[in-house]
C-alpha positions in Angstrom: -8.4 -14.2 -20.1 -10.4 -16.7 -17.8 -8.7 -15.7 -14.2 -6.7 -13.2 -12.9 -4.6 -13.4 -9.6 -4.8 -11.3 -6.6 -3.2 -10.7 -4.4 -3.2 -13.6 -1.8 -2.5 -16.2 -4.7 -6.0 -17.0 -5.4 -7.2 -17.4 -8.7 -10.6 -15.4 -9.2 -12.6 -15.0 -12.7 -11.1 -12.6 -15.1 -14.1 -10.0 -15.1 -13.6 -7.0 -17.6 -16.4 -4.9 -16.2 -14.0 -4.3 -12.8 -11.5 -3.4 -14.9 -14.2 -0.6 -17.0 -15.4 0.6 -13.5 -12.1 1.1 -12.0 -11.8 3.5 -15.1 -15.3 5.0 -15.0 -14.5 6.0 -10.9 -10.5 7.4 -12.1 -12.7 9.6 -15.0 -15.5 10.7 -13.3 -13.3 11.7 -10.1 -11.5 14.3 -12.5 -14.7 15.1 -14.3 -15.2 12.8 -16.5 -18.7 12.2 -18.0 -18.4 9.7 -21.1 -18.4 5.6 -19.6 -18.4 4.6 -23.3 -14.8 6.0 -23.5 -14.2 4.0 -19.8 -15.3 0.8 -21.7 -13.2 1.7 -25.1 -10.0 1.6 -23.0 -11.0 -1.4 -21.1 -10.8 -2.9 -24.6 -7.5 -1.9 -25.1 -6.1 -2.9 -21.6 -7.9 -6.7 -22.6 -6.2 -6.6 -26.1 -2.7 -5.5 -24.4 -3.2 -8.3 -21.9 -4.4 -11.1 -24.6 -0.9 -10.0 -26.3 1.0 -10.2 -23.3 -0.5 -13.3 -21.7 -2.1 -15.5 -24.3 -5.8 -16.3 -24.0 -4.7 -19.0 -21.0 -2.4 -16.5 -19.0 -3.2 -15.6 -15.8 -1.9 -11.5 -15.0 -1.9 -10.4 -11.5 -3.6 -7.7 -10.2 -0.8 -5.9 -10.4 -0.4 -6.5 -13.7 -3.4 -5.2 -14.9 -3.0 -2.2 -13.1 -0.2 -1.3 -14.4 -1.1 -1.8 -17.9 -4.8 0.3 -17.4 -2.1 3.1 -16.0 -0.2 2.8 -19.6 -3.2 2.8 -21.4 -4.9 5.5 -19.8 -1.9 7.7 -20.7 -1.0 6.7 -23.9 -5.3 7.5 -24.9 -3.9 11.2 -23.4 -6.0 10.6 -20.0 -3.3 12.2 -17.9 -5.6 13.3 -15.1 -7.5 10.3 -15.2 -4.6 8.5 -15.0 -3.3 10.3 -11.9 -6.4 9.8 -10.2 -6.6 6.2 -11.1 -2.7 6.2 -9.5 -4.0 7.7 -6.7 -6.6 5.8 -5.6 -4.4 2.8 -6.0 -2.2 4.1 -3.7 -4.6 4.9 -1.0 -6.0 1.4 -1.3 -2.5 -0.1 -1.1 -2.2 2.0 1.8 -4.9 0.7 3.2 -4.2 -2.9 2.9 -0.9 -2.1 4.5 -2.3 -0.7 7.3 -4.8 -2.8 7.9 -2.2 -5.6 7.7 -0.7 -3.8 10.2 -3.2 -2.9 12.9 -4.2 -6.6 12.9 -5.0 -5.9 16.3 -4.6 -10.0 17.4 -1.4 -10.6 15.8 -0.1 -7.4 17.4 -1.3 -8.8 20.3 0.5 -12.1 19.8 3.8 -10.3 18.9 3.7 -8.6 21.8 3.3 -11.5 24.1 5.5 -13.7 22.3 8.2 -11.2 22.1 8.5 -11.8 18.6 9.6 -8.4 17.3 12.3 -6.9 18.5 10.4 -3.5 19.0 9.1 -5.3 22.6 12.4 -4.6 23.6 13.1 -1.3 22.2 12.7 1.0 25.0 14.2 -0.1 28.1 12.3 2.4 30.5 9.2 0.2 29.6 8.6 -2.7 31.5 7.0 -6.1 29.5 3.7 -5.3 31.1 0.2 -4.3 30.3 1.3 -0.5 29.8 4.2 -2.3 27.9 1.8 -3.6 25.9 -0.2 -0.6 25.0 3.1 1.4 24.3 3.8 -1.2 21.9 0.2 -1.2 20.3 0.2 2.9 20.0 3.9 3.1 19.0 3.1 0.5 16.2 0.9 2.7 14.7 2.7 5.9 15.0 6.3 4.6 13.8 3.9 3.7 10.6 2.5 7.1 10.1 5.7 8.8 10.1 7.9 6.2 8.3 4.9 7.1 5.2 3.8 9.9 5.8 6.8 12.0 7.4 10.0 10.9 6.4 11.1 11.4 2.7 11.1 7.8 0.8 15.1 7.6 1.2 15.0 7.7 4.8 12.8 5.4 5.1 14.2 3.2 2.6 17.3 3.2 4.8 15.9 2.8 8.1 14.2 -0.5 6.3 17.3 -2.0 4.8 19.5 -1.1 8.0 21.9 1.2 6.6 20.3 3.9 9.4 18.4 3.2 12.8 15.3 6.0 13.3 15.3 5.5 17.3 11.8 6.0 19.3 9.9 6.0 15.9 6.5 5.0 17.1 7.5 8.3 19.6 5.3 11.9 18.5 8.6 14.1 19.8 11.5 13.5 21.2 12.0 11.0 23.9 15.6 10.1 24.7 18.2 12.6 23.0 22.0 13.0 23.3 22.6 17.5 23.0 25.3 18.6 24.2 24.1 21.7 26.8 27.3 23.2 27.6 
């Protein structure tokens, strides 16, 4: 392996001792105290990769992830496997959200009307408070499309099978009960 791929496309050197520390932290999270065994699986995850790519492939980041998952499983690392899951997670997370809360292209959005969310709630004017609703209600429609909702939900609210209404709203903000 000479490069691997991230996640933006780029090309960046294929450096095994990332793929041994990424290990090392998912071990010693759970308790684990022997690197050596870190590096011995490293191995493994290079020879899988060698076999699946050739010497001149080029895996994704992705890729290898998924394979040090396998491996780590297969060696009968379950915990340190789930750790190592976990932390992926919370740093894809993290990307999300950070793509997210790009504070300027929210911004931008906003004052180029283009998402349809601008538009959302007609009580709110397109206005500096407009603006701030839109900021805040970003983030919080996030949170609970993640965090709150079970995956279906959210998986149908994304495809447009189901509209969640006032989703970047903490409670209920414009409701339809009957009161009789």
């Amino acid at each position: 392996m000479k490069y691997v791929r991230k996640r933006d496309g780029k090309l960046e050197p294929f450096d095994q001792e990332r793929i041994t520390n990424a290990i090392w932290k998912a071990a010693k999270a759970v308790g684990g105290k022997d690197r050596e065994q870190a590096k011995r699986i490293s191995d493994q995850v290079v020879a899988e990769l060698k076999r699946r790519f050739g010497e001149d492939g080029v895996p994704t980041v992705e890729e290898i992830q998924d394979i040090v998952e396998k491996m780590l499983i297969e060696n009968g690392h379950a915990r340190t496997a789930k750790a190592y899951i976990l932390y992926r997670k919370q740093h894809q997370d993290m990307r999300e959200l950070a793509a997210l809360l790009s504070s300027a292209d929210l911004v931008d959005q906003y004052l180029e009307v283009e998402d349809w969310r601008v538009k959302e709630n007609s009580n709110m004017s397109y206005s500096l408070q407009g603006l701030n609703n839109y900021l805040s209600s970003t983030v919080i429609a996030k949170y609970w499309i993640s965090r709150i909702y079970p995956p279906n939900i959210a998986e149908a609210h994304f495809a447009g099978d189901m509209h969640i209404h006032d989703l970047g709203v903490l409670g209920p903000y414009c409701v339809g009960w009957d009161i009789s």
